[in-house]
N, C-alpha and C positions, 0 to 999 in steps of 0.2 A: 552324477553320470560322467564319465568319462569320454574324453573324446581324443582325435589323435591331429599333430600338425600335418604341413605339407611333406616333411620330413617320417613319420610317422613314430613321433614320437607322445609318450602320455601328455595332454593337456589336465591339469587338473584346476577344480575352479575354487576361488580362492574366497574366505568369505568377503560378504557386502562390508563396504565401508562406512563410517559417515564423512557428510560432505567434509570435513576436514578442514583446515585455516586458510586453504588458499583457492578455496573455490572463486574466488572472485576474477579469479585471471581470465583474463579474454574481456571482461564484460565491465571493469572500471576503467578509472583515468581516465583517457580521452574518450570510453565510447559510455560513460556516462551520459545521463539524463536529468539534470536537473531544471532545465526549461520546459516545463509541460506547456507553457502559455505565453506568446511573444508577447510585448508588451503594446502591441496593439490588438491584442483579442477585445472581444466585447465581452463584459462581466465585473463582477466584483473583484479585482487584485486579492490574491492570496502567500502571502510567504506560509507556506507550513515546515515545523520546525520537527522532527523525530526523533526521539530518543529512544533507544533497543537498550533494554535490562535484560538482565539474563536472573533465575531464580532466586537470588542471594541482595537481587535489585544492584548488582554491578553493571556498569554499563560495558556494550559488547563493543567492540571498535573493528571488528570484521564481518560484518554484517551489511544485509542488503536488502533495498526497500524498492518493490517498483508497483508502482500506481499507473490504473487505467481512470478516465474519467472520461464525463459527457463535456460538452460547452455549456454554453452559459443559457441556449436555448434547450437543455436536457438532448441536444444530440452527439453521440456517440463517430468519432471518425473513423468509420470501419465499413469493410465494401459490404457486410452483410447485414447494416442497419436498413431496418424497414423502414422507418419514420420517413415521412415527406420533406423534415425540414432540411435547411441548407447547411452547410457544414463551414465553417470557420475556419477558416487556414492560417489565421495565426493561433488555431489550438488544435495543437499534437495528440494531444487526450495521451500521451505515456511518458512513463519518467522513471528512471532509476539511477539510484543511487548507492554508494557504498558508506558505510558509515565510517566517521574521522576518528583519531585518537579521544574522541571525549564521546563516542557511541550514537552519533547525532548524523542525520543526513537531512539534508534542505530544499527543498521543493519551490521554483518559482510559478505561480500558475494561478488561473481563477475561482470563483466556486463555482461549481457546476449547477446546473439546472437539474430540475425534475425528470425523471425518465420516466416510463411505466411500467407498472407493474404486470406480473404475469395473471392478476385480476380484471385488469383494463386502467387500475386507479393507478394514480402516482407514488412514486415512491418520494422520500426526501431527498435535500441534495446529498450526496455522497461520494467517494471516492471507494474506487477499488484495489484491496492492496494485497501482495504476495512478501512475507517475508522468508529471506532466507539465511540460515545462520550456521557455525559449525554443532557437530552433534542433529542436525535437523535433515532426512533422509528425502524427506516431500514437503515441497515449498506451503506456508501456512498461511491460510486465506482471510481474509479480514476486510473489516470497513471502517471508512472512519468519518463519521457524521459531524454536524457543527452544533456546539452546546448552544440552549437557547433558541434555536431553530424552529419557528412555531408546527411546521410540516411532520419534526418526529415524529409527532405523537398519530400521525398517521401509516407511520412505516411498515409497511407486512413485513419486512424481514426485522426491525427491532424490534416487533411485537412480540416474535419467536424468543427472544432474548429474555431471561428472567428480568424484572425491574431494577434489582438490584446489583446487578452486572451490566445495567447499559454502561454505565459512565464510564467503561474500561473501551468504547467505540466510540468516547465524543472528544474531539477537539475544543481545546479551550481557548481564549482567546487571550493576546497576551498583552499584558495593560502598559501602558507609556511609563506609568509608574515603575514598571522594576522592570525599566530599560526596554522595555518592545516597541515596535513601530505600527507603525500604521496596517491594518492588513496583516498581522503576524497572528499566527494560531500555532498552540504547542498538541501532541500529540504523543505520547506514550504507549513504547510497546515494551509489556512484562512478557516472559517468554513462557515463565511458568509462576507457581507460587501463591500467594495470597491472595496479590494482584494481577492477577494473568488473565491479560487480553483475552475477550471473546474471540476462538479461530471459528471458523464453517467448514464443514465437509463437505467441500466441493470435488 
């Protein structure tokens, strides 16, 4: 459909884009996030480590990763959480990052606690994550659970997950041995492909 300016001249509309290589402008560098968790929260210390693949398993180096979380009590810092409990002000519960020349973005923070489910039960701890990349028109929904975690196997929403595509949502954790520290968990996002991250339609 055509429309006309203040001038009255033809507007005509151009096709959609995708996000393109420089979407990241306005929202890295300094107004990055990668402190989700001061270092006086109360919880388990968490370094999570991210790497973005793109289909070919290249890593993507303009890409971007933002995580919502609970605290360490499974409370969410949001004015429209119901929960009773108290909220934790050394934890932000948000974080975003851009990924570096080697496709990796770094998250300092803790694990989060239980939240509940829309059952009444608990879900696991987990994190909530939006990736956004170029070619990607709507940002792509995901979670990333912790391997090992005895609570998964109660999770309503991994249950939805075939078995054999959970481990594309578990972070792993990264052994001393081949260089990790204490607290360090890696996490991998395929964007498509063999390996390609479980997304949700949310």
């Amino acid at each position: 459909m055509r429309t006309k300016n203040s001038r009255g001249r033809d507007l005509v509309p151009t096709p959609s884009q995708t996000v393109g290589p420089y979407f990241q402008i306005g929202m890295s560098g300094a107004r990055e996030i990668p402190r989700i968790a001061a270092p006086g929260a109360s919880g388990e210390r968490v370094k999570l480590i991210c790497t973005i693949f793109d289909r070919d398993g290249v890593r993507i180096d303009d890409a971007m990763i933002e995580i919502w979380q609970a605290n360490a009590d499974g409370k969410y810092n949001h004015s429209a959480g119901r929960q009773s409990k108290g909220v934790d002000a050394a934890v932000l519960g948000f974080g975003r990052v851009s990924s570096n020349s080697e496709g990796i973005c770094v998250f300092e923070t803790i694990k989060p606690g239980r939240v509940p489910g829309r059952d009444g039960g608990l879900q696991a701890p987990h994190l909530e994550v939006s990736v956004f990349a170029r070619g990607v028109l709507k940002r792509l929904a995901t979670r990333i659970y912790f391997a090992g975690e005895p609570a998964n196997e109660e999770d309503p929403v991994l249950a939805l997950v075939p078995k054999a595509r959970r481990n594309t949502l578990m972070a792993e954790p990264v052994a001393s041995s081949t260089g990790g520290e204490p607290g360090a968990w890696r996490f991998d996002v395929h964007l498509a492909g063999r390996r390609e991250t479980v997304f949700f339609d949310v």
